[in-house]
PDB file with SEQRES, HELIX, SHEET and CRYST1 records, atoms N, CA, C and O in Angstrom:
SEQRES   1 A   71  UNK UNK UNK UNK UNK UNK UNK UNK UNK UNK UNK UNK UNK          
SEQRES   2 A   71  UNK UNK UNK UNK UNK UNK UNK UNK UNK UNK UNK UNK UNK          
SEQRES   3 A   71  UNK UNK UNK UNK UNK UNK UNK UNK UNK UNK UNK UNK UNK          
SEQRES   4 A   71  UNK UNK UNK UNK UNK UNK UNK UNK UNK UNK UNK UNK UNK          
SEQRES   5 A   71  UNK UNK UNK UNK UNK UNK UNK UNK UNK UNK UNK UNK UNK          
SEQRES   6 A   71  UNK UNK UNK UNK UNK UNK                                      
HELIX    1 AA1 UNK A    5  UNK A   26  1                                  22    
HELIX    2 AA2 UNK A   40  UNK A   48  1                                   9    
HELIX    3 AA3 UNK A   51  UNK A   69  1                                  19    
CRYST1    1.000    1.000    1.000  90.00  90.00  90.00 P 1           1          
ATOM      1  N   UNK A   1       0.839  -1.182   0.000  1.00  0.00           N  
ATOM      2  CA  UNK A   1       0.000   0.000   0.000  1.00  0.00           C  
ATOM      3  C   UNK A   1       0.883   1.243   0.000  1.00  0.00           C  
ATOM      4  O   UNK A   1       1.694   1.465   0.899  1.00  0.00           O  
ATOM      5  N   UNK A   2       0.666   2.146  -1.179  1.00  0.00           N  
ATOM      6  CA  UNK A   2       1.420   3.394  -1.058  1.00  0.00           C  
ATOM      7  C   UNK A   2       0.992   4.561   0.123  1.00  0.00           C  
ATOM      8  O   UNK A   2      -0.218   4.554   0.350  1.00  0.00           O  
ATOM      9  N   UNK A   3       1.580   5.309   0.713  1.00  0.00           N  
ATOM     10  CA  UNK A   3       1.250   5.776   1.561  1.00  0.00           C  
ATOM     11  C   UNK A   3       0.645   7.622   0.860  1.00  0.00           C  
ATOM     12  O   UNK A   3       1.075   7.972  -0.239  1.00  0.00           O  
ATOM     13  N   UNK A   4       0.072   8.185   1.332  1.00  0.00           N  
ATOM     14  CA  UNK A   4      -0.802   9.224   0.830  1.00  0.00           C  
ATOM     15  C   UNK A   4       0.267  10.570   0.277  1.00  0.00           C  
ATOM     16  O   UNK A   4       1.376  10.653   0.805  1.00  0.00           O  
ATOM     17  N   UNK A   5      -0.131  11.567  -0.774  1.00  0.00           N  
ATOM     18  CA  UNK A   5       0.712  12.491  -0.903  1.00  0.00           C  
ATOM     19  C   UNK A   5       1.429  13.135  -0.122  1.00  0.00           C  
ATOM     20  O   UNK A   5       2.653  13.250  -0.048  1.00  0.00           O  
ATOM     21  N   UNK A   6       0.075  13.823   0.837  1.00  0.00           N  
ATOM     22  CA  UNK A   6       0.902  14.187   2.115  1.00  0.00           C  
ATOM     23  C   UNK A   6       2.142  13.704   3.097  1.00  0.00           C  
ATOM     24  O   UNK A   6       3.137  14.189   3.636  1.00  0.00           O  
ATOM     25  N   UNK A   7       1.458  12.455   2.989  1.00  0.00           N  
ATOM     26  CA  UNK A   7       2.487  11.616   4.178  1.00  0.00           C  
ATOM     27  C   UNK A   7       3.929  11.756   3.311  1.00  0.00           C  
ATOM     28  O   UNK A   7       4.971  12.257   3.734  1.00  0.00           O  
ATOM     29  N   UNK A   8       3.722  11.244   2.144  1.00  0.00           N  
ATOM     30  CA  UNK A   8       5.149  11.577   0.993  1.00  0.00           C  
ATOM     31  C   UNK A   8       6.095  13.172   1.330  1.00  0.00           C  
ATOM     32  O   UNK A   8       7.272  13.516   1.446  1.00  0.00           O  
ATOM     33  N   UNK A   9       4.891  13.724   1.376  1.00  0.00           N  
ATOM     34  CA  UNK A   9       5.547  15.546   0.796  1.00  0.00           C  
ATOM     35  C   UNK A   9       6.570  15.576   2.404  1.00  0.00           C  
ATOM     36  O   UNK A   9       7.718  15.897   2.713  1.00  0.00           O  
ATOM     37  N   UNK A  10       5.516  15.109   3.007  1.00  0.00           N  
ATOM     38  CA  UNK A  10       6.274  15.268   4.361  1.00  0.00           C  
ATOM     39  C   UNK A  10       7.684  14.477   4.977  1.00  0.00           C  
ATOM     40  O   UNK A  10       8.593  14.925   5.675  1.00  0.00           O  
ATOM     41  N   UNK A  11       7.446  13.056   4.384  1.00  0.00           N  
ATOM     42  CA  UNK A  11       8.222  12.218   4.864  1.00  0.00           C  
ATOM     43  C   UNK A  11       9.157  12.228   4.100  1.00  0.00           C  
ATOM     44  O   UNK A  11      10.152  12.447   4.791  1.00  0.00           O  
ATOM     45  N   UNK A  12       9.521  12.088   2.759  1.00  0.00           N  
ATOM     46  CA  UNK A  12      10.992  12.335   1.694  1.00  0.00           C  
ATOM     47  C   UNK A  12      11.824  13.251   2.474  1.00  0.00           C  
ATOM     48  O   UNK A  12      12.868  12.896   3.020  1.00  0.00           O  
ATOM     49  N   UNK A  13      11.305  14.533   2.521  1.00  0.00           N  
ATOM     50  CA  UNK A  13      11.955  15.262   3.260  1.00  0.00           C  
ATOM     51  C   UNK A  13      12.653  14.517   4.289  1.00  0.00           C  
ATOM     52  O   UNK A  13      13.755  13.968   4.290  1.00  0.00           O  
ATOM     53  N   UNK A  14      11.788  14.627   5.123  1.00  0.00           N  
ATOM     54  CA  UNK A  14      12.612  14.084   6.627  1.00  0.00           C  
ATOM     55  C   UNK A  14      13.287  12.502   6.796  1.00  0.00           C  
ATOM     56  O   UNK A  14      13.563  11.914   7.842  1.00  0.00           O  
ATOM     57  N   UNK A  15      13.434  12.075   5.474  1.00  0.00           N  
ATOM     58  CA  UNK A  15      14.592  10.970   5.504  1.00  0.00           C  
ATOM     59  C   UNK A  15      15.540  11.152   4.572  1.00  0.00           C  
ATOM     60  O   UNK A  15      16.550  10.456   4.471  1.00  0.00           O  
ATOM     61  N   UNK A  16      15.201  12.230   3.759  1.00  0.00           N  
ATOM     62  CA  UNK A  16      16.825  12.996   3.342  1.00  0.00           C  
ATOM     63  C   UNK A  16      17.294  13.622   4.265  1.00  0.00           C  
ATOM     64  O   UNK A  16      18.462  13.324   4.515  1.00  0.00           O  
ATOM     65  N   UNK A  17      16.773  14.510   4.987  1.00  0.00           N  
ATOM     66  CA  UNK A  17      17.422  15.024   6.247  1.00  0.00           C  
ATOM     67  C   UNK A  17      18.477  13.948   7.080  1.00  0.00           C  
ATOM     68  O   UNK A  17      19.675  14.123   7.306  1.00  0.00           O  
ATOM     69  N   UNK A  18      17.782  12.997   7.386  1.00  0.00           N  
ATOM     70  CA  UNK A  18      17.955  12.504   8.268  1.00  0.00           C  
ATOM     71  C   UNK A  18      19.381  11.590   7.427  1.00  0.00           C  
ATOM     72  O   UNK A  18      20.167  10.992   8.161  1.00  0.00           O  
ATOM     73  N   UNK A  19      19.568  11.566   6.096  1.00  0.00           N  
ATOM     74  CA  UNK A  19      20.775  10.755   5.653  1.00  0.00           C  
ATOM     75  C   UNK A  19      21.481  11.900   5.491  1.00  0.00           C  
ATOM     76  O   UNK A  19      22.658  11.585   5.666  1.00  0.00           O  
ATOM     77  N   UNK A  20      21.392  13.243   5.215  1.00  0.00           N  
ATOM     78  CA  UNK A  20      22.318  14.017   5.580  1.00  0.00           C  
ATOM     79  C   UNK A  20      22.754  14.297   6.506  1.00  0.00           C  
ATOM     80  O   UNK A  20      23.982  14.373   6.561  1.00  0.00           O  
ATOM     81  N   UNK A  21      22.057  14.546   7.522  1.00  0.00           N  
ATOM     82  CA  UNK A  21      22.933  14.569   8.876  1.00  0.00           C  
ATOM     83  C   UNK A  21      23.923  13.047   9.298  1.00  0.00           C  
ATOM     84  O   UNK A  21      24.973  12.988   9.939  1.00  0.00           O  
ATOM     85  N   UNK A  22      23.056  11.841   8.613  1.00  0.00           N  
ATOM     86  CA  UNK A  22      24.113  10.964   8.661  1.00  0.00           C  
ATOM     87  C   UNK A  22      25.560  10.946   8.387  1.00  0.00           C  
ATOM     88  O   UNK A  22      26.615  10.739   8.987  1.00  0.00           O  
ATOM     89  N   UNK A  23      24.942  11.394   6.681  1.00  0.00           N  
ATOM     90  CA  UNK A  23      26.118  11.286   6.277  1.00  0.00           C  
ATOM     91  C   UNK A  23      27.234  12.418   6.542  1.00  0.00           C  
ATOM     92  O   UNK A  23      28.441  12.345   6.310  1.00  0.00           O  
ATOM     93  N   UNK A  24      26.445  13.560   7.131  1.00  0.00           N  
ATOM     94  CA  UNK A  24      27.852  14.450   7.961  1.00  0.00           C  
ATOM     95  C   UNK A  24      28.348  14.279   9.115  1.00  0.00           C  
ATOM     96  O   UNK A  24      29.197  15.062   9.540  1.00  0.00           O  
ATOM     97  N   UNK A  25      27.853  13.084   9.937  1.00  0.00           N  
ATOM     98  CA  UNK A  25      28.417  12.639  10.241  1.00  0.00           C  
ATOM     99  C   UNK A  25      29.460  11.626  10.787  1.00  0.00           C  
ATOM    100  O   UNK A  25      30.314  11.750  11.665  1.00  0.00           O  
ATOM    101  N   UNK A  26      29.100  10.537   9.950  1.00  0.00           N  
ATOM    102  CA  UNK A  26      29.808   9.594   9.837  1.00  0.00           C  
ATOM    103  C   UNK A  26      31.245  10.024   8.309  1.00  0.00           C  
ATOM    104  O   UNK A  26      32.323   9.549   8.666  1.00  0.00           O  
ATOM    105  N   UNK A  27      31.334  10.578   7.218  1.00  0.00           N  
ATOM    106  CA  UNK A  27      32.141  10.526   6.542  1.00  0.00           C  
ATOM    107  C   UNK A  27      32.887  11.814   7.027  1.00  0.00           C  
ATOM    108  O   UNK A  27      32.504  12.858   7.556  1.00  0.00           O  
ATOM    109  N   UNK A  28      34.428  11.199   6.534  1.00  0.00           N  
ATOM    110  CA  UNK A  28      35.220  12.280   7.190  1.00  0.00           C  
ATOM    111  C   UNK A  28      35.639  13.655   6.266  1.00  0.00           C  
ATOM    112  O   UNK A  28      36.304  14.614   6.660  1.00  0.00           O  
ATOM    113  N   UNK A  29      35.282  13.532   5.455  1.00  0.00           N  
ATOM    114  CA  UNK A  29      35.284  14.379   4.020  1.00  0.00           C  
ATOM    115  C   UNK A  29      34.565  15.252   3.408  1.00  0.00           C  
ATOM    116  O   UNK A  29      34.817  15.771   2.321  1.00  0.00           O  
ATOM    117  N   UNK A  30      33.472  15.470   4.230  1.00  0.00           N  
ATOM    118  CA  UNK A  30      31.947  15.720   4.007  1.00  0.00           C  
ATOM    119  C   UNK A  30      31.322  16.144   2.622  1.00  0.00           C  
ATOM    120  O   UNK A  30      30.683  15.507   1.784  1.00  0.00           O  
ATOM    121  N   UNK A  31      31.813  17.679   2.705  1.00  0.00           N  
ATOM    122  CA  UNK A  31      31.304  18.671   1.418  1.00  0.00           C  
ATOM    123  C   UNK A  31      32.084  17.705   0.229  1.00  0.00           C  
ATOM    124  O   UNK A  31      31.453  16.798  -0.313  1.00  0.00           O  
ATOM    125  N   UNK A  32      33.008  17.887   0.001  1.00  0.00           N  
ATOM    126  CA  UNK A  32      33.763  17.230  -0.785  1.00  0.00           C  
ATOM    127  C   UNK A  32      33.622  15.491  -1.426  1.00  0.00           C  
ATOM    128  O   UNK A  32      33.743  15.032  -2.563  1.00  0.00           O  
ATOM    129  N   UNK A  33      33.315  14.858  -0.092  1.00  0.00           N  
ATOM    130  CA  UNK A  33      32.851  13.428  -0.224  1.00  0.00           C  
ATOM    131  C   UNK A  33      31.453  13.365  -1.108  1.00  0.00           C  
ATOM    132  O   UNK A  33      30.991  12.267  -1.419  1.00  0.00           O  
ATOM    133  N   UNK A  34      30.905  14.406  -1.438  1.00  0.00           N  
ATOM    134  CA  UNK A  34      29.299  14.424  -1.562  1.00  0.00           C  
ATOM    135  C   UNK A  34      29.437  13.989  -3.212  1.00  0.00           C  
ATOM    136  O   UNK A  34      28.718  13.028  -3.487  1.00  0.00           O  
ATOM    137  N   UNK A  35      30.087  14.428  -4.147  1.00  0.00           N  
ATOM    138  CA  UNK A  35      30.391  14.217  -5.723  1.00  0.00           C  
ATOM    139  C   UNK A  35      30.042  12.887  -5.949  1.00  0.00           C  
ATOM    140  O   UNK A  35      29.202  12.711  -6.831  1.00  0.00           O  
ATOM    141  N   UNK A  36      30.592  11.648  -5.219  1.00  0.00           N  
ATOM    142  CA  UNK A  36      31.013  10.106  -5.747  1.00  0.00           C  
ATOM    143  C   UNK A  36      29.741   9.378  -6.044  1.00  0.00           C  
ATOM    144  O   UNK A  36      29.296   8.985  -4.966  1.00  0.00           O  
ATOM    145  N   UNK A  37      29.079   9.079  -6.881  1.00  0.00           N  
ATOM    146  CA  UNK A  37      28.004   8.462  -6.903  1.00  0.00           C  
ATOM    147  C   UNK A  37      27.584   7.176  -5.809  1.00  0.00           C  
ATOM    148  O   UNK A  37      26.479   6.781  -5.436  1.00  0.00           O  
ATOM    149  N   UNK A  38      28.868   6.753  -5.501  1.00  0.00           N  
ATOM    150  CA  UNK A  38      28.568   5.640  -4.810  1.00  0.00           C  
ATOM    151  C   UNK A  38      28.925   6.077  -2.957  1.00  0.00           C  
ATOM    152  O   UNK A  38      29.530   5.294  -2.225  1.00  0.00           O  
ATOM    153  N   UNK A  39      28.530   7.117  -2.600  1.00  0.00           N  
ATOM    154  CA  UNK A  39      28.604   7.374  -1.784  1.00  0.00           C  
ATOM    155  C   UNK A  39      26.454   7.995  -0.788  1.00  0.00           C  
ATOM    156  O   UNK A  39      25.632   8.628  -1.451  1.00  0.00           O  
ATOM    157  N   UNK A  40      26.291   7.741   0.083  1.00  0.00           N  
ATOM    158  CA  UNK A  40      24.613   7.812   0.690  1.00  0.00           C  
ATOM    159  C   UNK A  40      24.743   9.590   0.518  1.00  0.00           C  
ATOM    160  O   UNK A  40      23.763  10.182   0.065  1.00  0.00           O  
ATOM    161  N   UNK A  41      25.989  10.375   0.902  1.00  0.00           N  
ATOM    162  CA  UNK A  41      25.885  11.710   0.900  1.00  0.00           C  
ATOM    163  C   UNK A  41      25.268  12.083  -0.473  1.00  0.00           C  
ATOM    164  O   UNK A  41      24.262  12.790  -0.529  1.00  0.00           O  
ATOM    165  N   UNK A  42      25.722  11.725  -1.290  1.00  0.00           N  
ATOM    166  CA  UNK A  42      25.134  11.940  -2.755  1.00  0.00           C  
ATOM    167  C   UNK A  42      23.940  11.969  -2.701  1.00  0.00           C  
ATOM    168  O   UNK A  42      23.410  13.019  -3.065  1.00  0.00           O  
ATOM    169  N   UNK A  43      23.107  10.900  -2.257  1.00  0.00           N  
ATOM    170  CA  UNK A  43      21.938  10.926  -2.943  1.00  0.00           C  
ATOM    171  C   UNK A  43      21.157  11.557  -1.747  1.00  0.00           C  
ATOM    172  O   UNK A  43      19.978  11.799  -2.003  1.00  0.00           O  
ATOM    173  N   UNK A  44      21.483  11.794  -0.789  1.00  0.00           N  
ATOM    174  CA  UNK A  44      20.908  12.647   0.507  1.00  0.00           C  
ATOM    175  C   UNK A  44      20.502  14.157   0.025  1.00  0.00           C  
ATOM    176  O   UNK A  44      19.560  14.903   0.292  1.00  0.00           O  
ATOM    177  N   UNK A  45      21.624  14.252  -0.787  1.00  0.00           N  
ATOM    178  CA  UNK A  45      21.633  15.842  -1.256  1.00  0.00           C  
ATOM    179  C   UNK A  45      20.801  15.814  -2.627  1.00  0.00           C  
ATOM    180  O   UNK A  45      20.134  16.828  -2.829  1.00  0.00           O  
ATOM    181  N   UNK A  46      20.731  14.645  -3.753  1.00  0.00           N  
ATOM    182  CA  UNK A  46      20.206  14.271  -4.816  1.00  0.00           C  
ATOM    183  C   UNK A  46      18.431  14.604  -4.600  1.00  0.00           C  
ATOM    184  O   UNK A  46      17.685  15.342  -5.244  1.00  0.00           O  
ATOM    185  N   UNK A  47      18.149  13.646  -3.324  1.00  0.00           N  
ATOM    186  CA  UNK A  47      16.920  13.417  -3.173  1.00  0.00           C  
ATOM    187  C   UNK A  47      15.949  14.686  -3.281  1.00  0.00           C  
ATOM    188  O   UNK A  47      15.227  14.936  -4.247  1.00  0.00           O  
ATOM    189  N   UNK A  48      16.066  15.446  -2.101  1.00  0.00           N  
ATOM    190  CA  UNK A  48      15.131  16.830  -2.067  1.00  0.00           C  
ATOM    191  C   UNK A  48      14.945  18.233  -3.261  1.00  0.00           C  
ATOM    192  O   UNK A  48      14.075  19.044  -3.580  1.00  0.00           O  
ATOM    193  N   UNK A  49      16.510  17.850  -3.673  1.00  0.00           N  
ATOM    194  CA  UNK A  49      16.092  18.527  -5.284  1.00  0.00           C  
ATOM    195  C   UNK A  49      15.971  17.896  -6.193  1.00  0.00           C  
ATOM    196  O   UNK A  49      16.431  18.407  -7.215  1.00  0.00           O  
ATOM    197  N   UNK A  50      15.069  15.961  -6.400  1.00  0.00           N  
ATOM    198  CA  UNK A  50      14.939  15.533  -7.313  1.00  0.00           C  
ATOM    199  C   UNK A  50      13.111  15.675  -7.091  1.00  0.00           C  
ATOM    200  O   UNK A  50      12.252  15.733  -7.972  1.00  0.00           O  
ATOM    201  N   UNK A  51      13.023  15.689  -6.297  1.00  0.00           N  
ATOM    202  CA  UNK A  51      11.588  15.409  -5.977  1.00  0.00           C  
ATOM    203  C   UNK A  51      10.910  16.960  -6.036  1.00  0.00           C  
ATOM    204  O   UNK A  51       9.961  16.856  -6.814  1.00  0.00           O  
ATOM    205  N   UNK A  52      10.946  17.564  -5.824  1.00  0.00           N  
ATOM    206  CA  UNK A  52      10.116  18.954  -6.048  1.00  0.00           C  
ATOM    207  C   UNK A  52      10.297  19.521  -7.732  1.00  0.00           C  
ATOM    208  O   UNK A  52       9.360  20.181  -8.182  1.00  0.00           O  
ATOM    209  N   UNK A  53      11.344  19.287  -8.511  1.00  0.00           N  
ATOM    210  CA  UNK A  53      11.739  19.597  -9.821  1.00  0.00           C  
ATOM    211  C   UNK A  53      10.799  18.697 -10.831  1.00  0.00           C  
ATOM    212  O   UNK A  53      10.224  19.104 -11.840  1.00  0.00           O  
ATOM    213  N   UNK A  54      10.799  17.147 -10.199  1.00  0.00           N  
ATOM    214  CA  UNK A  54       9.965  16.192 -10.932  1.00  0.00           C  
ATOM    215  C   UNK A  54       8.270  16.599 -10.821  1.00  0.00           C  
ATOM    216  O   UNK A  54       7.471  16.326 -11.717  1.00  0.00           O  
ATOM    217  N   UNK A  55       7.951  17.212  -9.706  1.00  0.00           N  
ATOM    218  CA  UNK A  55       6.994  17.983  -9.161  1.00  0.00           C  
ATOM    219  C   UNK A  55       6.253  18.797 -10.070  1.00  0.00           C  
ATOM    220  O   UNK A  55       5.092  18.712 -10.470  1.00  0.00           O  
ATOM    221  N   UNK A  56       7.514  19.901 -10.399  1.00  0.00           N  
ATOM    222  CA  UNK A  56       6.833  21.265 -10.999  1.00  0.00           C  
ATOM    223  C   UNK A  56       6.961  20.937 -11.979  1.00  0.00           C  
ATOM    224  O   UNK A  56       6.030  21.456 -12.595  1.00  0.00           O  
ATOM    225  N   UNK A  57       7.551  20.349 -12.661  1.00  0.00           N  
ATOM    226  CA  UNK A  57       7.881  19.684 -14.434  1.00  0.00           C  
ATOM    227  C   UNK A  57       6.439  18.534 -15.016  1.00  0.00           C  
ATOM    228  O   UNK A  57       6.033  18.407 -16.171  1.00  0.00           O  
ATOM    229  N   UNK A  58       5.961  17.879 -13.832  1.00  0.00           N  
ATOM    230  CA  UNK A  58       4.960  17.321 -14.072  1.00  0.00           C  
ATOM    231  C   UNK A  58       3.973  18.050 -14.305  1.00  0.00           C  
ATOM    232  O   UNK A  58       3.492  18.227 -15.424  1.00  0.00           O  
ATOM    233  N   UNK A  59       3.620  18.493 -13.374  1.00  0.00           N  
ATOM    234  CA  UNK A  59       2.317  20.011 -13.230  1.00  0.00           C  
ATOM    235  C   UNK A  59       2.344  21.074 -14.119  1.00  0.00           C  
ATOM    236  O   UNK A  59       1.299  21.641 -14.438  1.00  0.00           O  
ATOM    237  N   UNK A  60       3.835  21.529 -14.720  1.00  0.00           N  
ATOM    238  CA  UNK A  60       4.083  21.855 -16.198  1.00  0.00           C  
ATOM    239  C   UNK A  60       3.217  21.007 -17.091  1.00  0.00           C  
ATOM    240  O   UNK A  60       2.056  21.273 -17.402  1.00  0.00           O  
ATOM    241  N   UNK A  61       3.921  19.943 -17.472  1.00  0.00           N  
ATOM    242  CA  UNK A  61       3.426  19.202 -18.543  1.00  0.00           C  
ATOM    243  C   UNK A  61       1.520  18.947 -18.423  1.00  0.00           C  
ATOM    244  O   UNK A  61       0.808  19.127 -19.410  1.00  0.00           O  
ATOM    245  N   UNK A  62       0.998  18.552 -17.170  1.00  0.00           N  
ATOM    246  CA  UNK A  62      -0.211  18.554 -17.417  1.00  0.00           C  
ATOM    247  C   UNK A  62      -0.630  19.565 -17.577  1.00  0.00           C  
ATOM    248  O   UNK A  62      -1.597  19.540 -18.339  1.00  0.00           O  
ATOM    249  N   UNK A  63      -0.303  20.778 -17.118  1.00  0.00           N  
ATOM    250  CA  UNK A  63      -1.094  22.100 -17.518  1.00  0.00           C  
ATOM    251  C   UNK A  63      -1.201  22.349 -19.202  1.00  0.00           C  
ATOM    252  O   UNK A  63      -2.181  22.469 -19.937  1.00  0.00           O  
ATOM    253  N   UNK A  64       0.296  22.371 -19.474  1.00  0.00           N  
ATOM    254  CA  UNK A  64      -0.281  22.173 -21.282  1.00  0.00           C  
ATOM    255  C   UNK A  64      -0.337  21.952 -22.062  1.00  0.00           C  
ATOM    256  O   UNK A  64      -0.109  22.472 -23.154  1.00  0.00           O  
ATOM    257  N   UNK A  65      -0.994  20.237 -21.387  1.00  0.00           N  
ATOM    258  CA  UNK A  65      -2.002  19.430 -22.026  1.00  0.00           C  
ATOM    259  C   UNK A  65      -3.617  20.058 -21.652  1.00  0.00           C  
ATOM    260  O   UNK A  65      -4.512  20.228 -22.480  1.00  0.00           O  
ATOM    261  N   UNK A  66      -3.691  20.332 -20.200  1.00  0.00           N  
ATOM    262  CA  UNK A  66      -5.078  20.868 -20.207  1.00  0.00           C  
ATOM    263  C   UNK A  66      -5.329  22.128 -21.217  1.00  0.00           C  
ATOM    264  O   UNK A  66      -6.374  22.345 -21.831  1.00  0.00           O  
ATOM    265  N   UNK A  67      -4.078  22.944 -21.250  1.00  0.00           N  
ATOM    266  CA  UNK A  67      -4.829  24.169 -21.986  1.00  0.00           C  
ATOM    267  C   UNK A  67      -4.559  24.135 -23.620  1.00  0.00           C  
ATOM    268  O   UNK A  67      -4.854  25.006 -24.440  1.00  0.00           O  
ATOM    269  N   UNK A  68      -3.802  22.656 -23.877  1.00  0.00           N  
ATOM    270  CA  UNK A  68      -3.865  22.521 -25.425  1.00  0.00           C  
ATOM    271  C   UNK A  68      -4.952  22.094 -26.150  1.00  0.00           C  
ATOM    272  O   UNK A  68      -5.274  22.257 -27.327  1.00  0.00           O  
ATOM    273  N   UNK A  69      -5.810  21.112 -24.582  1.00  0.00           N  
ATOM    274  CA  UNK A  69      -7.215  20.453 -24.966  1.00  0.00           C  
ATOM    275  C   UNK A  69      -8.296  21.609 -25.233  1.00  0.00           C  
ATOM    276  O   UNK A  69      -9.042  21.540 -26.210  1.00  0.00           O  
ATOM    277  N   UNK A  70      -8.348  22.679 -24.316  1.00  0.00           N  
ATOM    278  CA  UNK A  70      -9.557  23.452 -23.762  1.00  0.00           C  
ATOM    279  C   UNK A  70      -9.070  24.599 -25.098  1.00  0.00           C  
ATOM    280  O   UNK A  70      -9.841  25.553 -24.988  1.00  0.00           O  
ATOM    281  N   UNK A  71      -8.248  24.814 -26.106  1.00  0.00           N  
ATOM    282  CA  UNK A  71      -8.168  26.318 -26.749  1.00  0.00           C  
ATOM    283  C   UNK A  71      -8.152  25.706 -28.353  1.00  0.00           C  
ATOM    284  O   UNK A  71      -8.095  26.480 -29.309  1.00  0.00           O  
TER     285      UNK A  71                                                      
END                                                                             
């Protein structure tokens, strides 16, 4: 069972948070360590600006389709 938008909008957030603060503090390299793909800092920092961009780009695209249908 997927869990509701809200619970999403809310919760992504707060488990990227929560792997960034991991990952600052467990790696000894931090800012710098963040580049390597194969590193959790990466995608800690990846996550919260993948998800709001996929967001507004969607809501782009349906808008115009709605206003290519309606003119």
């Amino acid at each position: 069972l997927l869990p509701s938008l809200p619970t999403l909008t809310v919760l992504v957030p707060l488990l990227s948070l929560a792997g960034l603060f991991y990952s600052a503090s467990v790696e000894e390299n931090f800012p710098q360590g963040c580049t390597s793909t194969s590193s959790l800092c990466f995608y800690s920092l990846l996550l919260p600006v993948t998800v709001p961009v996929y967001v507004f780009f969607h809501l782009w695209t349906w808008m115009g389709i709605k206003l290519f249908r309606h003119n």
